[in-house]
Backbone and ligand atoms as CSV (ligand in chain L), in Angstrom:
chain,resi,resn,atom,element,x,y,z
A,1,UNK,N,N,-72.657,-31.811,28.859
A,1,UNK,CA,C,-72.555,-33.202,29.324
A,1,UNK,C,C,-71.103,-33.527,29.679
A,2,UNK,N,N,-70.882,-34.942,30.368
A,2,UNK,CA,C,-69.239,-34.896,31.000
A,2,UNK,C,C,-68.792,-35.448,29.213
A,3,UNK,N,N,-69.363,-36.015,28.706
A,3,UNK,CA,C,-69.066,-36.219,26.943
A,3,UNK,C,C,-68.844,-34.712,26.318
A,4,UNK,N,N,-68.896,-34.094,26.905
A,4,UNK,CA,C,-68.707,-32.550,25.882
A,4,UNK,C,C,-67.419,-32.192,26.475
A,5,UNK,N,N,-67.504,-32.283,28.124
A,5,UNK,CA,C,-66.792,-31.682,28.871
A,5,UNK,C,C,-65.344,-32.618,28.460
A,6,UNK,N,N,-65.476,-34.015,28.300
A,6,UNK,CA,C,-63.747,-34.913,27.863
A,6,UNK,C,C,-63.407,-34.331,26.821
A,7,UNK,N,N,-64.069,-34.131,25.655
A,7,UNK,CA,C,-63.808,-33.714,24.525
A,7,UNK,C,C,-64.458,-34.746,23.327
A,8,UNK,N,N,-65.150,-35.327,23.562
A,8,UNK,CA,C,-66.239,-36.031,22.564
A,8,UNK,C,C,-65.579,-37.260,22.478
A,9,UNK,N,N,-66.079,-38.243,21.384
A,9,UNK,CA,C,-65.745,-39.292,21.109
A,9,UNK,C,C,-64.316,-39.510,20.981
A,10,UNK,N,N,-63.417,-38.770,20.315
A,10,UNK,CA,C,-62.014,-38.885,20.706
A,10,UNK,C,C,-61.300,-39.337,21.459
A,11,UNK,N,N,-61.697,-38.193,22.502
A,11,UNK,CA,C,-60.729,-38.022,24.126
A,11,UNK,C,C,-61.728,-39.379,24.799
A,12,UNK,N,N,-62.545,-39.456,24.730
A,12,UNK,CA,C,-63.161,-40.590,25.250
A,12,UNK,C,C,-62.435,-41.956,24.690
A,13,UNK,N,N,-62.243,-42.026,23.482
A,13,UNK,CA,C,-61.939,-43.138,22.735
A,13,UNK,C,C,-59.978,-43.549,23.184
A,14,UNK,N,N,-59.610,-42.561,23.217
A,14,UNK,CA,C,-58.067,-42.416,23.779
A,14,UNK,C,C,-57.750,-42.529,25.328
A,15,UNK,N,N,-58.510,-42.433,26.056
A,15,UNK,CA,C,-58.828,-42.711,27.697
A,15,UNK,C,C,-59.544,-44.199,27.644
A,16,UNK,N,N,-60.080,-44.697,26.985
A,16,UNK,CA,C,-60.449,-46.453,26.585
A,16,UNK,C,C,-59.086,-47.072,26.217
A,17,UNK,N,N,-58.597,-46.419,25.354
A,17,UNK,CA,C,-57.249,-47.329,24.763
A,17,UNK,C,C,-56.486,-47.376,26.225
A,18,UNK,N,N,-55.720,-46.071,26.698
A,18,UNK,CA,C,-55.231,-46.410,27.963
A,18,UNK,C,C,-55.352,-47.017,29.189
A,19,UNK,N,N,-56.950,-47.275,28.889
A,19,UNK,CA,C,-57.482,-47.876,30.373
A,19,UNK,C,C,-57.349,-49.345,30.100
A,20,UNK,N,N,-57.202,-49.533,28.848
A,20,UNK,CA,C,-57.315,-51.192,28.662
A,20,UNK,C,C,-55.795,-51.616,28.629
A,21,UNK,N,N,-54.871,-50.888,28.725
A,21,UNK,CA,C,-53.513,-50.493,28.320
A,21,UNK,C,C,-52.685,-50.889,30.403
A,22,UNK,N,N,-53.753,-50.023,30.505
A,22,UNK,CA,C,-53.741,-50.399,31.807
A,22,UNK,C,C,-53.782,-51.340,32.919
A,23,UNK,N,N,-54.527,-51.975,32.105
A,23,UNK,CA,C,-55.568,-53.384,32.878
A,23,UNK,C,C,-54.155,-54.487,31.991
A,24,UNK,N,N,-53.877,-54.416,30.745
A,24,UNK,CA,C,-53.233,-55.627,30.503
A,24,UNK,C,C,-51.958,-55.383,31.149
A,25,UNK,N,N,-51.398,-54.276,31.773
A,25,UNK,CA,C,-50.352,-54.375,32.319
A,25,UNK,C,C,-49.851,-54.883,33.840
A,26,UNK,N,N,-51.099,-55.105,33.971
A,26,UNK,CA,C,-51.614,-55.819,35.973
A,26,UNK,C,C,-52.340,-57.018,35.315
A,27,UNK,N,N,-51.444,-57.925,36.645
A,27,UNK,CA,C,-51.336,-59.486,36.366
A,27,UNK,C,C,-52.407,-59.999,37.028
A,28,UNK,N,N,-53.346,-58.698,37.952
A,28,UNK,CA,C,-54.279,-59.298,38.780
A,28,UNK,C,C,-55.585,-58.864,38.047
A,29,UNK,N,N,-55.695,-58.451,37.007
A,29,UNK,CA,C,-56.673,-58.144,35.986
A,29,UNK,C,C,-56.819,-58.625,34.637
A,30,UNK,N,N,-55.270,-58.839,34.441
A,30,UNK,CA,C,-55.390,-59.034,32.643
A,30,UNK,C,C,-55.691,-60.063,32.215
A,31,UNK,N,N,-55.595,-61.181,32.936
A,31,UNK,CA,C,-56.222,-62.641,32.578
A,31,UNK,C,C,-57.503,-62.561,32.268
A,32,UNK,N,N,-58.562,-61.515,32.682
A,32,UNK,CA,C,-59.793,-61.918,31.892
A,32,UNK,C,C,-59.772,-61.478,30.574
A,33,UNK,N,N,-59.222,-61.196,30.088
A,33,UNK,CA,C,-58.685,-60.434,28.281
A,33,UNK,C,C,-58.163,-61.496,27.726
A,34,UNK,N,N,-57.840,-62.716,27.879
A,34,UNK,CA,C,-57.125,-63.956,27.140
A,34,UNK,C,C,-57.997,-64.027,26.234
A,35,UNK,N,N,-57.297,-63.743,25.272
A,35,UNK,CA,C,-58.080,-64.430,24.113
A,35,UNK,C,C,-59.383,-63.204,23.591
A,36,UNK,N,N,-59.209,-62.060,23.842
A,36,UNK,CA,C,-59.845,-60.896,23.698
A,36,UNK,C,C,-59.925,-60.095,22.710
A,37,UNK,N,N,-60.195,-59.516,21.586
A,37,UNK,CA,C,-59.510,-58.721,20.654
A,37,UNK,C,C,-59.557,-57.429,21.486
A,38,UNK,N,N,-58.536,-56.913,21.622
A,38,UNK,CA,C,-58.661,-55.789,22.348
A,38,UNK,C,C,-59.393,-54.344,21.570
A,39,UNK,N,N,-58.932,-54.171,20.222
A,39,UNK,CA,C,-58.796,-53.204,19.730
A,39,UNK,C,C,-60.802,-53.387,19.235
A,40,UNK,N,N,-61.677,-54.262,19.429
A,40,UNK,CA,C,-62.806,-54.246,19.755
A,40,UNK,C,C,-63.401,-54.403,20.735
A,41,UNK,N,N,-62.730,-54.576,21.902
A,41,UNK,CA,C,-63.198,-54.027,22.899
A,41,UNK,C,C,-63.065,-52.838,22.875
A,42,UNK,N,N,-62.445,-52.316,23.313
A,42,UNK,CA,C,-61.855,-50.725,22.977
A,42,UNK,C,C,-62.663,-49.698,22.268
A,43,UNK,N,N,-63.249,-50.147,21.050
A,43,UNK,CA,C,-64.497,-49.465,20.235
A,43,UNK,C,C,-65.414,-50.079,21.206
A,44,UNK,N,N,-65.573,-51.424,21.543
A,44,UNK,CA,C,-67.003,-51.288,22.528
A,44,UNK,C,C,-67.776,-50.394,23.640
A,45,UNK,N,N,-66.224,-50.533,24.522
A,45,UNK,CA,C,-66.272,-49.738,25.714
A,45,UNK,C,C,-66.368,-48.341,25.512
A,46,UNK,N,N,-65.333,-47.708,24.437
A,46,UNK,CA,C,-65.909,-46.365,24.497
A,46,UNK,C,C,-67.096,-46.098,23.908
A,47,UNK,N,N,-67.590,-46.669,22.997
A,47,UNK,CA,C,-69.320,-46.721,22.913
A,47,UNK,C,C,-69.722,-46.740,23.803
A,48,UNK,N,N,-69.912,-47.964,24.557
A,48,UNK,CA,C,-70.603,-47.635,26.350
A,48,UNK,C,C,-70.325,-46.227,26.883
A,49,UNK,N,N,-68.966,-46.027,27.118
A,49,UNK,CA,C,-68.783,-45.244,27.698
A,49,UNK,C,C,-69.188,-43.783,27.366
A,50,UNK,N,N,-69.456,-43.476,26.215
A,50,UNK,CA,C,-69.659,-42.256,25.592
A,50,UNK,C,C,-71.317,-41.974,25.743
A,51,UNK,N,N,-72.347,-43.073,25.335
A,51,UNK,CA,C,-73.338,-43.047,25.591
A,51,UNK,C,C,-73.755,-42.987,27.509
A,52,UNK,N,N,-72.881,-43.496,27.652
A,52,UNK,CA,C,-73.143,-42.986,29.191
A,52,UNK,C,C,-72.883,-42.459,30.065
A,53,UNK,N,N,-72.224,-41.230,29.350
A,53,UNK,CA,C,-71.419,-39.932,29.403
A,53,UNK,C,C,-72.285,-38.647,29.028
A,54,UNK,N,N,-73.287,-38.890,28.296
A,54,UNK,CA,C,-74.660,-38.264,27.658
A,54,UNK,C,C,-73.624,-37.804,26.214
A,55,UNK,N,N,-73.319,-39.031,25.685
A,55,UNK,CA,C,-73.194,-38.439,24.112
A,55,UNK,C,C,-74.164,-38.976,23.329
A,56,UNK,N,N,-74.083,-38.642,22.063
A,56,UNK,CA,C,-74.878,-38.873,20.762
A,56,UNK,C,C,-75.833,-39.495,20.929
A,57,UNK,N,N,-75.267,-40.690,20.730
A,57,UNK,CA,C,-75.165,-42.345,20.324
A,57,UNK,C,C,-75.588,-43.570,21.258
A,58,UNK,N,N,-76.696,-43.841,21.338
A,58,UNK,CA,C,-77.492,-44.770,22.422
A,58,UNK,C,C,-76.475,-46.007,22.334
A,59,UNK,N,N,-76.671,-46.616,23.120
A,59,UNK,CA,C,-75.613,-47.750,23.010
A,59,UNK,C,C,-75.922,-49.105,22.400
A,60,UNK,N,N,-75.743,-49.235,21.490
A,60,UNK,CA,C,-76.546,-50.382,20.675
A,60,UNK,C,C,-75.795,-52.023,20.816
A,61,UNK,N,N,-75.255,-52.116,22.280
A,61,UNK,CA,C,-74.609,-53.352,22.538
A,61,UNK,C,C,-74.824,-54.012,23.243
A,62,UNK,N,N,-74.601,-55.131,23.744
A,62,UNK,CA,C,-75.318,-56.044,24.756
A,62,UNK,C,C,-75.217,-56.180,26.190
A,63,UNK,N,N,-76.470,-56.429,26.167
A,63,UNK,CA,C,-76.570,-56.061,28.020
A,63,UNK,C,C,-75.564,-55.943,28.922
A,64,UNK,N,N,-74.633,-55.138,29.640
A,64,UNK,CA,C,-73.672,-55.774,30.524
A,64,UNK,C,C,-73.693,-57.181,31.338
A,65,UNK,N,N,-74.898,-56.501,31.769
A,65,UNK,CA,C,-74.966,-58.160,33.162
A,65,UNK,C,C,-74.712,-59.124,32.087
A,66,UNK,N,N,-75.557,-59.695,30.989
A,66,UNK,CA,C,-75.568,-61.005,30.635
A,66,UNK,C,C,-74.224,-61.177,29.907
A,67,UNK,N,N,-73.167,-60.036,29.452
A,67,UNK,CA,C,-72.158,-60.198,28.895
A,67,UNK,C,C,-70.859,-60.655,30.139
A,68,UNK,N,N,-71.235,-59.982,30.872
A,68,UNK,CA,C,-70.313,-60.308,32.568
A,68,UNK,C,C,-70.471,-61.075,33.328
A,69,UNK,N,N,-71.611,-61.990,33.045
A,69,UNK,CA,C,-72.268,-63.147,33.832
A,69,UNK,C,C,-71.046,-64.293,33.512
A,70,UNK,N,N,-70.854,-65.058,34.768
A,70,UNK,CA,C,-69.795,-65.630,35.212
A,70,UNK,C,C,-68.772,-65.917,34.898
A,71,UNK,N,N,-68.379,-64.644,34.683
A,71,UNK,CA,C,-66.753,-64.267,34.746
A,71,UNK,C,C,-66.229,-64.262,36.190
A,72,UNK,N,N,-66.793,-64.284,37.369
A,72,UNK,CA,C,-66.759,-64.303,38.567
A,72,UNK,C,C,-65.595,-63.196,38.878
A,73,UNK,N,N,-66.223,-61.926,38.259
A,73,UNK,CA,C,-65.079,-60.545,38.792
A,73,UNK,C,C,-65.605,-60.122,40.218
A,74,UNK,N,N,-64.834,-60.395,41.091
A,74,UNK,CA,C,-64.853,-59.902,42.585
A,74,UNK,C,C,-64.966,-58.302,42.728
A,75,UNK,N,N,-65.744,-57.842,43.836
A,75,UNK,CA,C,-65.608,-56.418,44.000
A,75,UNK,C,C,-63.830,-55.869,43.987
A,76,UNK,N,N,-63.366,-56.369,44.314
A,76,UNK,CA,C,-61.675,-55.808,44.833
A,76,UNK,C,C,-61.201,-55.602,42.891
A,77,UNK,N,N,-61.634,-56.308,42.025
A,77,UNK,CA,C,-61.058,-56.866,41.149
A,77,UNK,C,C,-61.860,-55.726,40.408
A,78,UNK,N,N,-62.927,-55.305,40.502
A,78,UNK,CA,C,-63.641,-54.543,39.401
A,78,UNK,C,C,-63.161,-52.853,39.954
A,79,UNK,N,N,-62.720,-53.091,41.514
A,79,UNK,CA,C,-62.150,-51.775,42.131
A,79,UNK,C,C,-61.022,-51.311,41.427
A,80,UNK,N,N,-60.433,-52.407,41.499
A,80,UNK,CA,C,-59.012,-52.354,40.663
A,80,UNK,C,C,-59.530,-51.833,39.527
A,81,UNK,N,N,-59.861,-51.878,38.469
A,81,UNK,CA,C,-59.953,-51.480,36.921
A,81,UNK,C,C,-60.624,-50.647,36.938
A,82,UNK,N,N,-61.200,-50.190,38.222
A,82,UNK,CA,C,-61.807,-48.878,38.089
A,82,UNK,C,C,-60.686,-47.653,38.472
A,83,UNK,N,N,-59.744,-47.935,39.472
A,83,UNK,CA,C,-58.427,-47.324,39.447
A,83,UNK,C,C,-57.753,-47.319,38.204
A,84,UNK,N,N,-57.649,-48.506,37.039
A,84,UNK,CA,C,-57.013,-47.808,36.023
A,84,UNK,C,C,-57.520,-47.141,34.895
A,85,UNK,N,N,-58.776,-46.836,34.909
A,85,UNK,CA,C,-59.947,-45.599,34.525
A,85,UNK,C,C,-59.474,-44.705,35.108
A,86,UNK,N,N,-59.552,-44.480,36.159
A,86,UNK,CA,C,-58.913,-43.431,37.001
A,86,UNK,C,C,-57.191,-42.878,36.573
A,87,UNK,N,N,-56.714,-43.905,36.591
A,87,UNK,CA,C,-55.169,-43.195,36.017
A,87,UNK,C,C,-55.148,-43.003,34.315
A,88,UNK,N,N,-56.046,-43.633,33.653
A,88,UNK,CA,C,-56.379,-43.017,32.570
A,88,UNK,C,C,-56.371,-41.995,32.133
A,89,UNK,N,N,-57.849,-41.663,32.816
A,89,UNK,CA,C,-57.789,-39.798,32.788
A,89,UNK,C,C,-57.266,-39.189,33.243
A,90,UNK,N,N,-56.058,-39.202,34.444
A,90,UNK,CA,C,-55.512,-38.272,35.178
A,90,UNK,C,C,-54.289,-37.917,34.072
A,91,UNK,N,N,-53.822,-39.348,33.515
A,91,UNK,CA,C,-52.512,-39.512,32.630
A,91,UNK,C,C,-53.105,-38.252,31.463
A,92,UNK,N,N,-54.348,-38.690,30.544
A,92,UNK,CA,C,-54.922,-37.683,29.678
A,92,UNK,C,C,-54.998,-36.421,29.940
A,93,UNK,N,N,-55.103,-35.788,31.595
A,93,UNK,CA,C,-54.692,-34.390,31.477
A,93,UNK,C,C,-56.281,-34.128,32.195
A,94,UNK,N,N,-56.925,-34.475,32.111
A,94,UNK,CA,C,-58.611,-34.019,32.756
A,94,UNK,C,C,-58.178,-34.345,34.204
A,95,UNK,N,N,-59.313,-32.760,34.506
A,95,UNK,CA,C,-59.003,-32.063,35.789
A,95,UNK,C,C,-59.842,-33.645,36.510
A,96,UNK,N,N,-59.659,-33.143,37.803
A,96,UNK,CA,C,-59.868,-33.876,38.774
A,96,UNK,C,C,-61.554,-34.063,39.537
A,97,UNK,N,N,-61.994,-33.071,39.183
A,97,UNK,CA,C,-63.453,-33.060,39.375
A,97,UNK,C,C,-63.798,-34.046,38.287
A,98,UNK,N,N,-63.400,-34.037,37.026
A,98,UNK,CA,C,-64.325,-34.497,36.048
A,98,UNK,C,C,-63.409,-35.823,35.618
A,99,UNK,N,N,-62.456,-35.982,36.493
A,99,UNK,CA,C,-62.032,-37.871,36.683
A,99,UNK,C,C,-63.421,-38.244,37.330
A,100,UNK,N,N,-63.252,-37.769,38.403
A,100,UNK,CA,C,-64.144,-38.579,40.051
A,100,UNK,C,C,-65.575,-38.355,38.847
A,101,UNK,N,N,-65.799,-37.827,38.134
A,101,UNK,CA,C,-67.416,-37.670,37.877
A,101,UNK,C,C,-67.830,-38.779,36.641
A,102,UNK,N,N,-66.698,-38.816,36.350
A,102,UNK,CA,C,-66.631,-39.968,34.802
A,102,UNK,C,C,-66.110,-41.242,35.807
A,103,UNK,N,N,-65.467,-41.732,36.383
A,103,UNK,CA,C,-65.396,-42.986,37.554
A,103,UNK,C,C,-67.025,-43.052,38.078
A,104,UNK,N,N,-67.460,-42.219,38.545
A,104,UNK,CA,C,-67.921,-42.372,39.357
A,104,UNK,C,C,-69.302,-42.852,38.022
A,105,UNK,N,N,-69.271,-42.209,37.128
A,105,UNK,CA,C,-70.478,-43.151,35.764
A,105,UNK,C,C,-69.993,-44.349,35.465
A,106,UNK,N,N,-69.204,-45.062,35.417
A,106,UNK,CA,C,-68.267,-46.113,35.465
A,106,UNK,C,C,-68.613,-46.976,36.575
A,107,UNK,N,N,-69.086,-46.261,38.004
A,107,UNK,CA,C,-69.254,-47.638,39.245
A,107,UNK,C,C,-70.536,-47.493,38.910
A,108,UNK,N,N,-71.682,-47.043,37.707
A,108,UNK,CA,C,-73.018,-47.547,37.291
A,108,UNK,C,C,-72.712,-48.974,37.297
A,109,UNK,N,N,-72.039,-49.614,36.797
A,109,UNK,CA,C,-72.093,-50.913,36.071
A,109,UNK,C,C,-71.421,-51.612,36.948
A,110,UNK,N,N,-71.225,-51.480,37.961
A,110,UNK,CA,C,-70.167,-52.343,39.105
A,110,UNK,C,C,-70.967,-53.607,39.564
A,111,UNK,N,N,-72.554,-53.406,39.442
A,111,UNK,CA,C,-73.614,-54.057,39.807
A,111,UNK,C,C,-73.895,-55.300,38.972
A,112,UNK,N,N,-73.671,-54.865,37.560
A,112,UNK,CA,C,-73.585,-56.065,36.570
A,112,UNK,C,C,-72.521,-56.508,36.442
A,113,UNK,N,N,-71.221,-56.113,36.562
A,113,UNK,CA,C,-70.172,-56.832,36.165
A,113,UNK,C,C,-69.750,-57.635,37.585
A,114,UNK,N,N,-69.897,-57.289,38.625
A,114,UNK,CA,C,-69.440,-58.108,40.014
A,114,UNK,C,C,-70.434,-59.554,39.884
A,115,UNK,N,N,-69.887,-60.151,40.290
A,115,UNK,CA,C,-70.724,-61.948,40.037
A,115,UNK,C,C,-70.068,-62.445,41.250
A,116,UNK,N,N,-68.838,-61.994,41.699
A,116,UNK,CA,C,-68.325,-63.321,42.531
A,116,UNK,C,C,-68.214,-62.061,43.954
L,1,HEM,C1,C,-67.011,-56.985,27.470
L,1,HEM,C2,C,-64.288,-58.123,31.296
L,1,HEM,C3,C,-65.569,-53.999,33.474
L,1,HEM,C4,C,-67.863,-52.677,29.472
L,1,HEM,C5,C,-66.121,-57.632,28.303
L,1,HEM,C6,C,-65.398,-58.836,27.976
L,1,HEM,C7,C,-64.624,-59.141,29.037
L,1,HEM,C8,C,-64.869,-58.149,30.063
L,1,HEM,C9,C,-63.673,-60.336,29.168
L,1,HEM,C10,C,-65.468,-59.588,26.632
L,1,HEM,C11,C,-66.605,-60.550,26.595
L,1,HEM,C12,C,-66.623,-61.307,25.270
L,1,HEM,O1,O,-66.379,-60.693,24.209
L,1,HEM,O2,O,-66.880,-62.500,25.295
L,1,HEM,C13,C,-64.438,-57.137,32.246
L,1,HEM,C14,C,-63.807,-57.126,33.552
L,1,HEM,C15,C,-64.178,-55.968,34.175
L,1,HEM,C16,C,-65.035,-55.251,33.238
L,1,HEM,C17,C,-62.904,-58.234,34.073
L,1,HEM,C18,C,-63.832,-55.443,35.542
L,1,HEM,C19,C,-63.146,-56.122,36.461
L,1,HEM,C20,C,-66.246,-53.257,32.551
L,1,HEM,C21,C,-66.641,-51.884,32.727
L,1,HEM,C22,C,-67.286,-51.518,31.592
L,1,HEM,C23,C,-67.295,-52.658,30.711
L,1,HEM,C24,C,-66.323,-51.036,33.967
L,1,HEM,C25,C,-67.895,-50.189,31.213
L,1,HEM,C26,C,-67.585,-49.038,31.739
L,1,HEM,C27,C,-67.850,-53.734,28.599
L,1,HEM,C28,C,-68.453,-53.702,27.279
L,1,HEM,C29,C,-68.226,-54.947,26.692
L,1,HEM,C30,C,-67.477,-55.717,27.687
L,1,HEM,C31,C,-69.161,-52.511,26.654
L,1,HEM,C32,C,-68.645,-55.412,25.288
L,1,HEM,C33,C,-70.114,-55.747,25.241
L,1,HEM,C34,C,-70.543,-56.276,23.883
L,1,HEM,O3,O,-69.955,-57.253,23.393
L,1,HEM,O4,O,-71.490,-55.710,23.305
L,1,HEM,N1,N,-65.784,-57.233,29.571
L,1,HEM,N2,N,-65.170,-55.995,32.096
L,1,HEM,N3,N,-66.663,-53.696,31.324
L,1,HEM,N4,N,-67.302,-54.965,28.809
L,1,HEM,FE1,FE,-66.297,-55.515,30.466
């Protein structure tokens, strides 16, 4: 699975920290985090992310759409944070096939989180 292939919950969990690391450092993203605990998001997302990576662990958290429902994140805006997923893993050292293949499980959810 691409969860075997990052290196399991770990390397998954350490590519979440940076990606959110990422996002608060751009002024055209980080405003939706006001008031956020990050360091549970962070366990959230790589839960998502791991379960939908084909690891373990089904994802026992709440729906995206109804959690992303009108936040009014624009396509350009969810593009963006999908670029710093992307420099995530490149920063972590994973080859380049298996960035684009873990992004590319990542624009699953582009559908629920876009509103505006
Ligand atoms: C929750 C924003 C993209 C997965 C949240 C929350 C915010 C947010 C503000 C916290 C909601 C709350 O606690 O009240 C955004 C923005 C995105 C984005 C602005 C893009 C522009 C994504 C993506 C994923 C994701 C790409 C997955 C790959 C999650 C998860 C939660 C969450 C798992 C927690 C759900 C729960 O509470 O069970 N998001 N998000 N988000 N987001 Fe996103």
């Amino acid at each position: 699975t691409l969860f075997e292939q990052l290196g399991g919950e770990a390397a998954v969990t350490a590519v979440t920290t940076q990606f959110y690391a990422n996002i608060q450092a751009d002024a055209t993203v980080s405003n939706f985090f006001n008031g956020i605990n990050m360091a549970d998001q962070t366990n959230k997302t790589a839960s998502f992310l791991c379960a939908a990576l084909g690891g373990p662990k089904a994802w026992g958290g709440r729906n995206l759409k109804e959690v992303h429902a009108n936040m009014g994140v624009t396509n350009d805006q969810f593009t963006t944070v999908i670029g710093h997923l992307r420099s995530a893993l490149t920063s972590a050292g994973v080859a380049a096939d298996l960035v684009e293949q873990t992004v590319a499980v990542a624009e699953t959810v582009r559908g629920d989180v876009v509103t505006a």
